[in-house]
PDB file with one MODEL, atoms N, CA, C and O in Angstrom:
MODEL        1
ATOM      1  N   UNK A   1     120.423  -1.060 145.544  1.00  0.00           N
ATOM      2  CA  UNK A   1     121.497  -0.804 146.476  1.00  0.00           C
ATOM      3  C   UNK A   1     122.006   0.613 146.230  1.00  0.00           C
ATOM      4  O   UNK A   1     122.267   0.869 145.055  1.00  0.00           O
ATOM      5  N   UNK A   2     122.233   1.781 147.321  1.00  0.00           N
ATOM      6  CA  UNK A   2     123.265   2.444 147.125  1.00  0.00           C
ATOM      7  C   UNK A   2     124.853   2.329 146.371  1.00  0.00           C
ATOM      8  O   UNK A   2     125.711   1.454 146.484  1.00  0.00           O
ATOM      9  N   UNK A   3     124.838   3.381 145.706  1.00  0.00           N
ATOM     10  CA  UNK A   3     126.220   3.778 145.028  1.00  0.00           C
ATOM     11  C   UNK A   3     127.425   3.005 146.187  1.00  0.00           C
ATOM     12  O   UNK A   3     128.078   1.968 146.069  1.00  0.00           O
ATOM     13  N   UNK A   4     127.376   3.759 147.010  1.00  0.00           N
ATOM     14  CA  UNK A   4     128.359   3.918 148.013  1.00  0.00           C
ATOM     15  C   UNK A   4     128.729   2.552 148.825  1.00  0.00           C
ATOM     16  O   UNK A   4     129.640   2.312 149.617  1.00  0.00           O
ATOM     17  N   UNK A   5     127.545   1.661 148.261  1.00  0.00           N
ATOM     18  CA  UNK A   5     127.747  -0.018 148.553  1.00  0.00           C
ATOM     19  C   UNK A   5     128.332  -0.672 147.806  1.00  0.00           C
ATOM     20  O   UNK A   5     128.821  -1.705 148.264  1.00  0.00           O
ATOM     21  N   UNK A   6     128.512  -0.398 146.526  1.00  0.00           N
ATOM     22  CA  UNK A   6     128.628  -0.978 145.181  1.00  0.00           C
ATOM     23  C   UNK A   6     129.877  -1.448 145.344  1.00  0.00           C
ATOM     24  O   UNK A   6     130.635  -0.495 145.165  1.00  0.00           O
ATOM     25  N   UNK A   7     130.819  -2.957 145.727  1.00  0.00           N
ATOM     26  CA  UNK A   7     131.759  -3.381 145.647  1.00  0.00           C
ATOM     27  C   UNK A   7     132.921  -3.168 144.629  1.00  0.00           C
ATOM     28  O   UNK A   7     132.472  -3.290 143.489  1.00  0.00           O
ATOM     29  N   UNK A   8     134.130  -2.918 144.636  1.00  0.00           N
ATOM     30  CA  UNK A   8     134.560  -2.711 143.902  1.00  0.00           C
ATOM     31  C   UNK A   8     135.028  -3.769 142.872  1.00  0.00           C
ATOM     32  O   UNK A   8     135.331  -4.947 143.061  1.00  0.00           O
ATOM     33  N   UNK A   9     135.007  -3.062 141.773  1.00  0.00           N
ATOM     34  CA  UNK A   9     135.267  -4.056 139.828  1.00  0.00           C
ATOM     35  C   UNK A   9     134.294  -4.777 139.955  1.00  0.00           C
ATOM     36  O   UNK A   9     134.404  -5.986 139.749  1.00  0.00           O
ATOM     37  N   UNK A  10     132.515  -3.931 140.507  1.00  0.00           N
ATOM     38  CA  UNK A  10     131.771  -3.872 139.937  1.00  0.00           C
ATOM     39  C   UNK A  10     130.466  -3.337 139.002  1.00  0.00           C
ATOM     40  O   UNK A  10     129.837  -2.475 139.615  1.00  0.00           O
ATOM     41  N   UNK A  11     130.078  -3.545 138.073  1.00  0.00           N
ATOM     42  CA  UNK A  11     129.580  -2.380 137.239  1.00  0.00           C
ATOM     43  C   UNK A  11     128.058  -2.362 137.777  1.00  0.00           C
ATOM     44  O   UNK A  11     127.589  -3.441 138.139  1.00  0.00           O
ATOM     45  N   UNK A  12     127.516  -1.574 137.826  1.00  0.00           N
ATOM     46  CA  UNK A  12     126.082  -1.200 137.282  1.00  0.00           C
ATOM     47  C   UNK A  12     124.978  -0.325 137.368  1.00  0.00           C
ATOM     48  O   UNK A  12     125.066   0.663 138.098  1.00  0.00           O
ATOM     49  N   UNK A  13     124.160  -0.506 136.855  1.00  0.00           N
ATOM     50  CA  UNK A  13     123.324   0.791 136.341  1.00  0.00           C
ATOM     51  C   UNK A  13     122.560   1.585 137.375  1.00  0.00           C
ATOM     52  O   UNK A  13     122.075   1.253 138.456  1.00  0.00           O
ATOM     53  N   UNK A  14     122.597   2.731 136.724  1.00  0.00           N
ATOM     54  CA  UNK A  14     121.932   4.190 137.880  1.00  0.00           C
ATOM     55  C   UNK A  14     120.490   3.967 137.942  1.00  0.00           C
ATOM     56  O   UNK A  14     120.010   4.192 136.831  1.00  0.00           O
ATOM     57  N   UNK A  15     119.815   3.697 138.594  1.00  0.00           N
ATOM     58  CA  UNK A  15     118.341   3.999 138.821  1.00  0.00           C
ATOM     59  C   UNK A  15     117.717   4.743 139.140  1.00  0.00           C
ATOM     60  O   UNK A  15     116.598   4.959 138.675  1.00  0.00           O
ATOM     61  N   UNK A  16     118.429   5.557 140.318  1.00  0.00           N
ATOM     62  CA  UNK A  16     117.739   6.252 140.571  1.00  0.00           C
ATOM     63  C   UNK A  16     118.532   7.869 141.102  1.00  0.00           C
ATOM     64  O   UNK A  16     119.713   7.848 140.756  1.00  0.00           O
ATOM     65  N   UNK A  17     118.237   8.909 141.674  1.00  0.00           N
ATOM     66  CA  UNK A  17     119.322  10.068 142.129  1.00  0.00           C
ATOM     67  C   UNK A  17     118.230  10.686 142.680  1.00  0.00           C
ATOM     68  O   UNK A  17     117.264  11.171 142.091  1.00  0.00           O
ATOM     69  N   UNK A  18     118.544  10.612 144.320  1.00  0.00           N
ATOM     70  CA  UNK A  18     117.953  11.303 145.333  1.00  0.00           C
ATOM     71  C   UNK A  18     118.346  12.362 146.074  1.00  0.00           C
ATOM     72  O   UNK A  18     118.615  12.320 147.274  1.00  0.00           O
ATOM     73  N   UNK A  19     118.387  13.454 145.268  1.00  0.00           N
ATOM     74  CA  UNK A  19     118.973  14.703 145.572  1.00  0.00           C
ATOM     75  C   UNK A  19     118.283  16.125 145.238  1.00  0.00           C
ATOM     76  O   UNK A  19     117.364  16.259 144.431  1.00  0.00           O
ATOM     77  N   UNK A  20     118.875  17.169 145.990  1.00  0.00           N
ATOM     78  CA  UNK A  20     118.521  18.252 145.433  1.00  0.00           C
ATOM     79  C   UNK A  20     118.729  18.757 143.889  1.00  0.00           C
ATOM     80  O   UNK A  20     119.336  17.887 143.265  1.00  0.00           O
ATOM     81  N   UNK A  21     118.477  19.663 143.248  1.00  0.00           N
ATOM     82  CA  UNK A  21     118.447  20.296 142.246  1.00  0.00           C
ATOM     83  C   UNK A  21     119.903  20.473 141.947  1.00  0.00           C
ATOM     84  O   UNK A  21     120.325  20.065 140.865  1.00  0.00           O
ATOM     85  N   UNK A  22     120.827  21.128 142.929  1.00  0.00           N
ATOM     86  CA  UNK A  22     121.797  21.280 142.897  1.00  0.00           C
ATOM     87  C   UNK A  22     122.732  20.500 142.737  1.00  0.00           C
ATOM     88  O   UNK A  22     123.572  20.671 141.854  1.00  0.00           O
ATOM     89  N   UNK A  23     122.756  19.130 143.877  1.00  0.00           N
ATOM     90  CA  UNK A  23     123.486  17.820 143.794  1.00  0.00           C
ATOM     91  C   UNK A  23     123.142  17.113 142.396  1.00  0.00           C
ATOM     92  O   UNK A  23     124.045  16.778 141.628  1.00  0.00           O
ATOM     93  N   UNK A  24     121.766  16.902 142.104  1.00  0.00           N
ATOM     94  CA  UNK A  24     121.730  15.919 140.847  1.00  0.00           C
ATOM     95  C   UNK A  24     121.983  16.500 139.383  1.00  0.00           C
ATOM     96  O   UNK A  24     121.857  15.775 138.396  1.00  0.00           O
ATOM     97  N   UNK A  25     122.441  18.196 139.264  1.00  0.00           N
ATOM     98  CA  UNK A  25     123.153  18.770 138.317  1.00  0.00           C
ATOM     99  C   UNK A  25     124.247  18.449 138.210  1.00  0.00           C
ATOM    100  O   UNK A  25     124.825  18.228 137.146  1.00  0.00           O
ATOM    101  N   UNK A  26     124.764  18.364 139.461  1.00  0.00           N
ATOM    102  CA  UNK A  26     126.641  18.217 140.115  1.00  0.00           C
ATOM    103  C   UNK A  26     126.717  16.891 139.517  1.00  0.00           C
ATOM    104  O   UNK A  26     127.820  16.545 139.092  1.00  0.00           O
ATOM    105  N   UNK A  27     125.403  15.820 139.375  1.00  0.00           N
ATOM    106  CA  UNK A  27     126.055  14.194 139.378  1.00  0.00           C
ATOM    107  C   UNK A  27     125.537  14.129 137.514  1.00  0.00           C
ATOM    108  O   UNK A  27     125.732  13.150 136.794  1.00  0.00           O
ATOM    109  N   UNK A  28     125.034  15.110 137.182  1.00  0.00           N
ATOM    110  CA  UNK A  28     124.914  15.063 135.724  1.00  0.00           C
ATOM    111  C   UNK A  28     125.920  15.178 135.140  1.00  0.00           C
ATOM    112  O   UNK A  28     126.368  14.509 134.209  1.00  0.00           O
ATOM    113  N   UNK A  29     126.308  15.999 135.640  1.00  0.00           N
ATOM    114  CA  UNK A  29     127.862  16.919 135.033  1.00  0.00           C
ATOM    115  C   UNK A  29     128.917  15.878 134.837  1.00  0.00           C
ATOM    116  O   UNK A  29     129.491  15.715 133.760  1.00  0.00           O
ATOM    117  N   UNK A  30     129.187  15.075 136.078  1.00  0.00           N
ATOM    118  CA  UNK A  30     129.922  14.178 135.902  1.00  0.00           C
ATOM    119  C   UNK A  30     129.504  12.563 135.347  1.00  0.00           C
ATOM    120  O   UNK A  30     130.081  11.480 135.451  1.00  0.00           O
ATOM    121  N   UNK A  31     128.177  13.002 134.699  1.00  0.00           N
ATOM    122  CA  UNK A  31     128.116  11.663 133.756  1.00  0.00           C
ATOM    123  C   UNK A  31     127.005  10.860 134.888  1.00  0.00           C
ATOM    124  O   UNK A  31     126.136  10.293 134.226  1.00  0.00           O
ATOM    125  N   UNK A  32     126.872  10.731 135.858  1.00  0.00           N
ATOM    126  CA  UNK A  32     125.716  10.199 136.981  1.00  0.00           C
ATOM    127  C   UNK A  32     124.485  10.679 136.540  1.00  0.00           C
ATOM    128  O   UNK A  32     124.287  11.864 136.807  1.00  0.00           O
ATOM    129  N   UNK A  33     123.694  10.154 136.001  1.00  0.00           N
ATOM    130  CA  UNK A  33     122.349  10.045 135.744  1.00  0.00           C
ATOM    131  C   UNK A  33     121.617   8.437 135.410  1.00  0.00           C
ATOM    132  O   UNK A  33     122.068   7.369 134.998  1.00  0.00           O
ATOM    133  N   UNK A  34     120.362   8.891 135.801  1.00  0.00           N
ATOM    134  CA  UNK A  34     119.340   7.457 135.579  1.00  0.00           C
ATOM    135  C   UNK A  34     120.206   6.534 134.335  1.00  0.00           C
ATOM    136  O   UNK A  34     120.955   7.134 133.564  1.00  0.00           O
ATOM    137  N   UNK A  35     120.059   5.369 134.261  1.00  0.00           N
ATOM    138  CA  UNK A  35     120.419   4.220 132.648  1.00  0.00           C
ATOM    139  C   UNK A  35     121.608   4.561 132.499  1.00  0.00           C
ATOM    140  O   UNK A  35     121.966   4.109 131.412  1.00  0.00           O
ATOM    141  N   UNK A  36     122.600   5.221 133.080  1.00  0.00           N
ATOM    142  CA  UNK A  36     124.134   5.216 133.346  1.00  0.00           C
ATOM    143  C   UNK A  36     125.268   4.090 133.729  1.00  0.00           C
ATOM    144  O   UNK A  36     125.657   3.858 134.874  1.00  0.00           O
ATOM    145  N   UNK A  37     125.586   3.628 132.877  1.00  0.00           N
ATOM    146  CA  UNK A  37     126.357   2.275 133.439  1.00  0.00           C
ATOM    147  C   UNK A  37     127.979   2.960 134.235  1.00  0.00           C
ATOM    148  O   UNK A  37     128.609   3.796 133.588  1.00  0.00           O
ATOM    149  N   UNK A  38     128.542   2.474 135.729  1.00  0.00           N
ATOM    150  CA  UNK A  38     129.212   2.655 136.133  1.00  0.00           C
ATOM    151  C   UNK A  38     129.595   1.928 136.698  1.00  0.00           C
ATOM    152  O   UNK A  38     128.773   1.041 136.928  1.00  0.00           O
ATOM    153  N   UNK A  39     131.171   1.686 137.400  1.00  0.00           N
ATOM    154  CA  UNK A  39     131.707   0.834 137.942  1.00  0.00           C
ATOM    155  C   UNK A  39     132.431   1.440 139.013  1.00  0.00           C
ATOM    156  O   UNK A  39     132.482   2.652 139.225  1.00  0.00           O
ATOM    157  N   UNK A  40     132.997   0.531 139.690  1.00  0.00           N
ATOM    158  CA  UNK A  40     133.307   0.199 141.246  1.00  0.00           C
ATOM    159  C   UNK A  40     134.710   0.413 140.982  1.00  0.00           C
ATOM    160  O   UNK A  40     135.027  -0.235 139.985  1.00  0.00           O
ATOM    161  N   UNK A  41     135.622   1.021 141.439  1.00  0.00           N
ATOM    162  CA  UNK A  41     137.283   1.024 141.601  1.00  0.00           C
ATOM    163  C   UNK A  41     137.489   0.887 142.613  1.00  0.00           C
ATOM    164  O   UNK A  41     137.779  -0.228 143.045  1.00  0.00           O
ATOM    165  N   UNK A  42     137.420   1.974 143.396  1.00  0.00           N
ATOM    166  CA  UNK A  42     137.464   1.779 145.089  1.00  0.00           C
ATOM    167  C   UNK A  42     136.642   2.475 145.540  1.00  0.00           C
ATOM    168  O   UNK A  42     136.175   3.489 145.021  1.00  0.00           O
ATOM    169  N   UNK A  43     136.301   1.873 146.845  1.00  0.00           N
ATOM    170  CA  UNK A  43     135.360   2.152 147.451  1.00  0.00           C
ATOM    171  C   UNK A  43     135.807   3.227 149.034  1.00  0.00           C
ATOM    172  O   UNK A  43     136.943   3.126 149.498  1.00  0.00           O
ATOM    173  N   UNK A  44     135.013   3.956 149.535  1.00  0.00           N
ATOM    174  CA  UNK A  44     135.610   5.397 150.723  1.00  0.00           C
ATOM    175  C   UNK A  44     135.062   5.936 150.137  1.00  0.00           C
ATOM    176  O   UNK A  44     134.303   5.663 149.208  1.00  0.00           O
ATOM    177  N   UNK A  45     135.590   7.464 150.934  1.00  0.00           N
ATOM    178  CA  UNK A  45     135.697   8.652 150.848  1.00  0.00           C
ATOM    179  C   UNK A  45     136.605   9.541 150.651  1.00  0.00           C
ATOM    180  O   UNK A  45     137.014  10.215 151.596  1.00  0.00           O
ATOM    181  N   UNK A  46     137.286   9.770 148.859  1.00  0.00           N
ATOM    182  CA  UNK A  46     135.809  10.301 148.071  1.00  0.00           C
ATOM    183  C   UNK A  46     135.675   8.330 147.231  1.00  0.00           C
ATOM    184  O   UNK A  46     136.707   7.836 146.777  1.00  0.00           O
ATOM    185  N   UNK A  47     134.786   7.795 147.198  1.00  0.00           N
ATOM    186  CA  UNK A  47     134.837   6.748 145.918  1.00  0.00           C
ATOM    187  C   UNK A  47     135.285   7.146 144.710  1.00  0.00           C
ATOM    188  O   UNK A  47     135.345   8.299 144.281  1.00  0.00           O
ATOM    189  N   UNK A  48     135.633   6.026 144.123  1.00  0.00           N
ATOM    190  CA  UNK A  48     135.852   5.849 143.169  1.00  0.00           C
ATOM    191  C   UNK A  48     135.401   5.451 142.219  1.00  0.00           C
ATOM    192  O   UNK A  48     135.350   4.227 142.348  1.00  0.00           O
ATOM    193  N   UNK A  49     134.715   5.969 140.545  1.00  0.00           N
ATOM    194  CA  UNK A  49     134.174   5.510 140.108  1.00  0.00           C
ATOM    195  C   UNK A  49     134.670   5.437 138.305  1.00  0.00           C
ATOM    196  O   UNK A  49     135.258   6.384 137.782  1.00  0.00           O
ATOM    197  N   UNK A  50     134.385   4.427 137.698  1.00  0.00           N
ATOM    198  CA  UNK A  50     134.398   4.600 136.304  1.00  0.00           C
ATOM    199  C   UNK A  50     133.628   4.470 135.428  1.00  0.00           C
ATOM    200  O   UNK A  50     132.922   3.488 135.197  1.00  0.00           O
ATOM    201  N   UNK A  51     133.724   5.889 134.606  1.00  0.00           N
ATOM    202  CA  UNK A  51     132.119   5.779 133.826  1.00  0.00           C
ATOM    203  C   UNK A  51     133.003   6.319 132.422  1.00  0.00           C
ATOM    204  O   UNK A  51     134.140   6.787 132.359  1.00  0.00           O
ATOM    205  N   UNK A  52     132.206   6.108 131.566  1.00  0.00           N
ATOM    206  CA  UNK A  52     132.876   5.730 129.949  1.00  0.00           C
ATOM    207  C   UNK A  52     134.898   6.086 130.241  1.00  0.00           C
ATOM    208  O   UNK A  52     135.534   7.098 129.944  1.00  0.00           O
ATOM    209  N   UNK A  53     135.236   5.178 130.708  1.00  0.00           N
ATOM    210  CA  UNK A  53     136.520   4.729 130.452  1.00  0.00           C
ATOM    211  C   UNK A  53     137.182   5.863 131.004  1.00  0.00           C
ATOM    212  O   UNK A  53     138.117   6.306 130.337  1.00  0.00           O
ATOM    213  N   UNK A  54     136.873   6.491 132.191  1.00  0.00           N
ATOM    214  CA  UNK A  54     137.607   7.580 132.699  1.00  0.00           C
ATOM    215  C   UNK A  54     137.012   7.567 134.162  1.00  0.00           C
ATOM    216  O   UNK A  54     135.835   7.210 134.226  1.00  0.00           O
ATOM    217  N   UNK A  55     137.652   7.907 135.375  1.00  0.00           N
ATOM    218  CA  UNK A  55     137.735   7.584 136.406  1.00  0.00           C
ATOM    219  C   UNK A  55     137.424   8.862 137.501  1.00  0.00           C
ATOM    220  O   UNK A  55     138.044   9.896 137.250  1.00  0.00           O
ATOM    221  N   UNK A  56     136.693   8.880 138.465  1.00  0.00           N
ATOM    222  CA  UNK A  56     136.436  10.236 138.624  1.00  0.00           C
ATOM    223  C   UNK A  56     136.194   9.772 140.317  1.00  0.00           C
ATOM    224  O   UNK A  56     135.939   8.634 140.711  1.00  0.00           O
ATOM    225  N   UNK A  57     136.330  10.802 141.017  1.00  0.00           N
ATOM    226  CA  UNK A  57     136.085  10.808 142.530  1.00  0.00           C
ATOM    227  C   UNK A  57     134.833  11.350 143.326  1.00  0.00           C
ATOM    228  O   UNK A  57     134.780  12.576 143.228  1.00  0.00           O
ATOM    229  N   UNK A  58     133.882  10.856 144.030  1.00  0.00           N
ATOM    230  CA  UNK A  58     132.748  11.307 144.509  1.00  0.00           C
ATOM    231  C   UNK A  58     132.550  11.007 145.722  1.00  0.00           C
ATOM    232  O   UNK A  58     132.731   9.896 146.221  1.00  0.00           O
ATOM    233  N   UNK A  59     132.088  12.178 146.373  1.00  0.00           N
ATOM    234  CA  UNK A  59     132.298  12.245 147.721  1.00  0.00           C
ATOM    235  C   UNK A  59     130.891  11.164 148.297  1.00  0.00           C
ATOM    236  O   UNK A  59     129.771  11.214 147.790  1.00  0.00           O
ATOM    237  N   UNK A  60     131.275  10.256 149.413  1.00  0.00           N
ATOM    238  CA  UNK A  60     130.290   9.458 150.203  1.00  0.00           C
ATOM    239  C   UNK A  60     129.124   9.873 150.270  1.00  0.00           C
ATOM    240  O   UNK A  60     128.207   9.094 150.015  1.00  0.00           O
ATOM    241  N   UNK A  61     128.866  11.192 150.627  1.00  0.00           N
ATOM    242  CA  UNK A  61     127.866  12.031 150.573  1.00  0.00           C
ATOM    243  C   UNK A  61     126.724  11.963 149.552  1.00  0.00           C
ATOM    244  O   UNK A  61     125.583  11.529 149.708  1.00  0.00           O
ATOM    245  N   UNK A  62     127.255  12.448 148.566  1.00  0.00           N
ATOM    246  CA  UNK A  62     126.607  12.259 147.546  1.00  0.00           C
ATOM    247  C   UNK A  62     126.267  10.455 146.672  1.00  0.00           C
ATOM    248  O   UNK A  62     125.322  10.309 145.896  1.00  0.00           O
ATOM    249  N   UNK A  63     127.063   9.513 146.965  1.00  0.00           N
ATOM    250  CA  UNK A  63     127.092   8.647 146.452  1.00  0.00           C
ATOM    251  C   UNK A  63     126.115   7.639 147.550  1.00  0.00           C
ATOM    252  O   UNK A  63     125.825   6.451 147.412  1.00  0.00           O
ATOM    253  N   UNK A  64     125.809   8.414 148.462  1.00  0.00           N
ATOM    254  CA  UNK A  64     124.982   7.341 149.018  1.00  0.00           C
ATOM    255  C   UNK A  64     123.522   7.757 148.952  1.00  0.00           C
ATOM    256  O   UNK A  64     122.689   7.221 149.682  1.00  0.00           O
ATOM    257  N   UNK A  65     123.164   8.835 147.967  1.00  0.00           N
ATOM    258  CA  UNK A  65     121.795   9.055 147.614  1.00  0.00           C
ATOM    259  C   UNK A  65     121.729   8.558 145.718  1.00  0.00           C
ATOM    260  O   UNK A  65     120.851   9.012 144.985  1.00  0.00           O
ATOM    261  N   UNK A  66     122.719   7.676 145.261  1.00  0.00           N
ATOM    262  CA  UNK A  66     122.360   7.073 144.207  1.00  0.00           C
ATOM    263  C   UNK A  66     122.097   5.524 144.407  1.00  0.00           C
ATOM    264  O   UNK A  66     122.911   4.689 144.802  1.00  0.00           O
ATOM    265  N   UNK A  67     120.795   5.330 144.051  1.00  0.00           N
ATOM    266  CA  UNK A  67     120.496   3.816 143.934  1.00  0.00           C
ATOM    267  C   UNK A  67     121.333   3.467 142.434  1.00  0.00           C
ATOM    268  O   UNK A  67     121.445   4.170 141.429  1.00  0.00           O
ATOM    269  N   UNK A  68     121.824   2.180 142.711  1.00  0.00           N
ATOM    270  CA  UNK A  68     121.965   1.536 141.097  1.00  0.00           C
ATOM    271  C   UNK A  68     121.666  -0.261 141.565  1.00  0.00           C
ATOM    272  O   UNK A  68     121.685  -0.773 142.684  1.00  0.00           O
ATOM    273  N   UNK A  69     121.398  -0.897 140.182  1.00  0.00           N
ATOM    274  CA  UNK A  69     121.256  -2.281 140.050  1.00  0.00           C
ATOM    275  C   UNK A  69     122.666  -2.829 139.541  1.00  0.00           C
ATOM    276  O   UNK A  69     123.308  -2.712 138.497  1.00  0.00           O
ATOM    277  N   UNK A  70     122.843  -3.450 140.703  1.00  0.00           N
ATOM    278  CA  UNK A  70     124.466  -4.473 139.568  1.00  0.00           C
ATOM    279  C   UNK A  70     123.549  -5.159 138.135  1.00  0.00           C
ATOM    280  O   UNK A  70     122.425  -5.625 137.947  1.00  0.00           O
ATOM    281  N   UNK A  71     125.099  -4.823 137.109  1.00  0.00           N
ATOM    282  CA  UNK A  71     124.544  -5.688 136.030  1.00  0.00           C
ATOM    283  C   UNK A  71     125.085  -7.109 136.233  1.00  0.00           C
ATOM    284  O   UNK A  71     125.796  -7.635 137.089  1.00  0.00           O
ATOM    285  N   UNK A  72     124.480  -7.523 135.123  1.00  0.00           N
ATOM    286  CA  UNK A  72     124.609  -9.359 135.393  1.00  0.00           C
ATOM    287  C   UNK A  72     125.512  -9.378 134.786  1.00  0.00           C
ATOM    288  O   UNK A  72     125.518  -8.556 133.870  1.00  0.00           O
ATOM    289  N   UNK A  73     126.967 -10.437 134.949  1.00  0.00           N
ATOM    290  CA  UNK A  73     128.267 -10.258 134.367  1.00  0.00           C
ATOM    291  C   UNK A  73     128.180 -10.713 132.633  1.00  0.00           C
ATOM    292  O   UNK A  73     129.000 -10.181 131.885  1.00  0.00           O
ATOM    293  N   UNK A  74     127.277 -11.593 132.112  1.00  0.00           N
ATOM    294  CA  UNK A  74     127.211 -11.425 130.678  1.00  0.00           C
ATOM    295  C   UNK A  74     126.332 -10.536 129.732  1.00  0.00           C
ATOM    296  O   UNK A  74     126.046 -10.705 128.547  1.00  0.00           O
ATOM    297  N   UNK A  75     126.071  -9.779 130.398  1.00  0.00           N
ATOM    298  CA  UNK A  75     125.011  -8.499 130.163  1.00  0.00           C
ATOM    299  C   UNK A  75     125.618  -7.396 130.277  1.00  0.00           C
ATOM    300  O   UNK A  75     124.873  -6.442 130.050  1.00  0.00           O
ATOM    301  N   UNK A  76     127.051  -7.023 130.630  1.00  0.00           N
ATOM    302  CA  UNK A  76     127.710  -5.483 131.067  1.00  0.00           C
ATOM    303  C   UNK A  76     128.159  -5.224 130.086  1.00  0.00           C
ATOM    304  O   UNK A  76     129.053  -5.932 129.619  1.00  0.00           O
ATOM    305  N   UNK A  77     127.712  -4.160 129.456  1.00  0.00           N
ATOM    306  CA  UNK A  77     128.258  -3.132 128.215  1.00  0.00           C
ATOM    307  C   UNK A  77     129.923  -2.740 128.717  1.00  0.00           C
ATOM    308  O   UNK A  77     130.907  -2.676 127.979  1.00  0.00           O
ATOM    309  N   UNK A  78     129.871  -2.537 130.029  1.00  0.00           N
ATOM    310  CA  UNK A  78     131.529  -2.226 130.143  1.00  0.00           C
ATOM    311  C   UNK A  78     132.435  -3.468 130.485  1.00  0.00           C
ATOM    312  O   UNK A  78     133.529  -3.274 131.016  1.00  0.00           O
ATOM    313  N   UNK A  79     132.075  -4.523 130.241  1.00  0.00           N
ATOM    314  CA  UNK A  79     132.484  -5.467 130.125  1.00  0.00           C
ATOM    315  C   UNK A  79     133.135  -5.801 128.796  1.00  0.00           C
ATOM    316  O   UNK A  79     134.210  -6.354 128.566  1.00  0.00           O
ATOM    317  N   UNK A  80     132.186  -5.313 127.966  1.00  0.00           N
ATOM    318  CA  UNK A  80     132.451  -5.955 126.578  1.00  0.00           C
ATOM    319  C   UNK A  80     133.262  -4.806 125.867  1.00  0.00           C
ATOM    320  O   UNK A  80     134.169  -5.138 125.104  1.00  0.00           O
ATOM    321  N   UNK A  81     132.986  -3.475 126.074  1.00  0.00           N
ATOM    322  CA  UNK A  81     134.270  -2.477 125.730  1.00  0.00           C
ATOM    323  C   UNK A  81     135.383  -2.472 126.088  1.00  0.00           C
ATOM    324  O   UNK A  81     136.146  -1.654 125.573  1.00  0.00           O
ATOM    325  N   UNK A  82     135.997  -3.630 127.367  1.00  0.00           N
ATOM    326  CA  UNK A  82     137.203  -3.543 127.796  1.00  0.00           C
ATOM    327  C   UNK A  82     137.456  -4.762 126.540  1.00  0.00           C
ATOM    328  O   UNK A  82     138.439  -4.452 125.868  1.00  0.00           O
ATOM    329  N   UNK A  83     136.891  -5.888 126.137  1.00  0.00           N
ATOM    330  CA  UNK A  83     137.121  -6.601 125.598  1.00  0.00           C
ATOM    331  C   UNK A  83     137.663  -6.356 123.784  1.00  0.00           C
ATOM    332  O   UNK A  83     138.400  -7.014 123.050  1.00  0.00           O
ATOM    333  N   UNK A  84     136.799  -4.969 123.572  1.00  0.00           N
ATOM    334  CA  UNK A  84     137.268  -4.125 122.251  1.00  0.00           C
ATOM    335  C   UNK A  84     138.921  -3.996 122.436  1.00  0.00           C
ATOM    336  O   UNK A  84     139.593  -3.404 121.592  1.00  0.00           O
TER     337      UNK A  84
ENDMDL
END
């Protein structure tokens, strides 16, 4: 599924980033890369996303050229760090 589908307060992993050189630097920078666990806050334009415990905004644009897999709810690493 696209990023930009990803329901919100839900987590999961980056698979894939279908972008230019330029865009998939831009989604490095902010922590978006392949085996990246992220989650759902809100969903628009810009989304909303949370990746290691900090919350960041990404424009539709860009979030609808990231595939990710929801994780399975007893399998989410950011599941179990909120639980720390």
């Amino acid at each position: 599924m696209r990023l930009d589908e990803l329901p919100p307060r839900v987590c999961a992993v980056v698979r894939s980033v279908a972008t230019d050189d330029e865009a998939t630097q831009r989604l490095k920078t902010l922590g978006i890369c392949v085996g990246r666990r992220v989650e759902s806050v809100r969903v628009g334009d810009p989304l909303i996303l949370k990746i290691f415990g900090s919350r960041l905004g990404l424009s539709a644009e860009l979030a609808r050229r990231v595939r990710v897999e929801i994780c399975l709810p007893d399998h989410c690493a950011l599941r179990e760090d909120e639980a720390v």
